[in-house]
Steps between C-alpha positions, in 0.01 A plus 500: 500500500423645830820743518391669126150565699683631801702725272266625274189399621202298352338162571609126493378210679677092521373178591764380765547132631624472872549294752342597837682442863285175487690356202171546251525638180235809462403678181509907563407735270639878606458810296618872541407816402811775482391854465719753347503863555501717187931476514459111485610432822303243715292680769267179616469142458238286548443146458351197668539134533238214454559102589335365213618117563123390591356671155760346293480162691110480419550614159730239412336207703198661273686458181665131574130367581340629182782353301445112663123537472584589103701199478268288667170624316712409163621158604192267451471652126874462407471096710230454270663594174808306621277190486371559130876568418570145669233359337568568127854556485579199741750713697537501892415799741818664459502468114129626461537795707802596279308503184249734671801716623595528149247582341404735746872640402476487151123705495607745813227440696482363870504114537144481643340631234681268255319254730161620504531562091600072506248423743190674327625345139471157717164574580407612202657134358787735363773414714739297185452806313565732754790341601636424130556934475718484822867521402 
């Protein structure tokens, strides 16, 4: 990449991992800027170089935590259909959260809201019927 810009000039710019003299791994993102004169040949370059290991750290620390407190705010709804599974179809924890992993398969749609759906039909006194349409 960076030879075509030095031979005909334009603009690229990479996303390099190193290792530093300490033995860390860094993040750097470098671009450059080749200008041409009117013959094509490369008169100037200019570029520069930016540790971005801190920005990409707390970015991804970011991501990881939303995704546990997603699992987490879904777990008490998906426990809770678990137990109306156990309860009517007489199957243990492994077995009931199967049947919602299923069905939550067979309809496309994410397994917590296959266990809200079953837990609102229990409180509306629904929950055999409800559970009677799962596959």
């Amino acid at each position: 990449m960076w030879s075509g810009l030095l031979e005909a000039g334009g603009q690229g710019a990479l996303l390099h991992r190193i290792i530093d003299a300490h033995g860390k791994e860094r993040r750097v993102f470098s671009a450059i800027f080749a200008l041409a004169d009117p013959s094509g040949h490369v008169q100037r370059v200019r570029g520069f170089m930016v540790d971005v290991t801190l920005s990409l750290r707390i970015e991804s620390e970011h991501a990881a935590s939303q995704a546990i407190e997603g699992v987490y705010a879904h777990k008490a709804v998906i426990e809770q259909a678990k137990g109306i599974v156990m309860t009517l179809q007489g199957v243990d924890p492994e077995g009931a959260f199967k049947v919602l992993a299923v069905q939550s398969q067979h309809t496309n749609a994410k397994l917590h809201v296959v266990a809200e759906e079953l837990v609102k039909a229990a409180a509306a006194g629904n929950a055999k019927d409800a559970l009677a349409k799962f596959r």
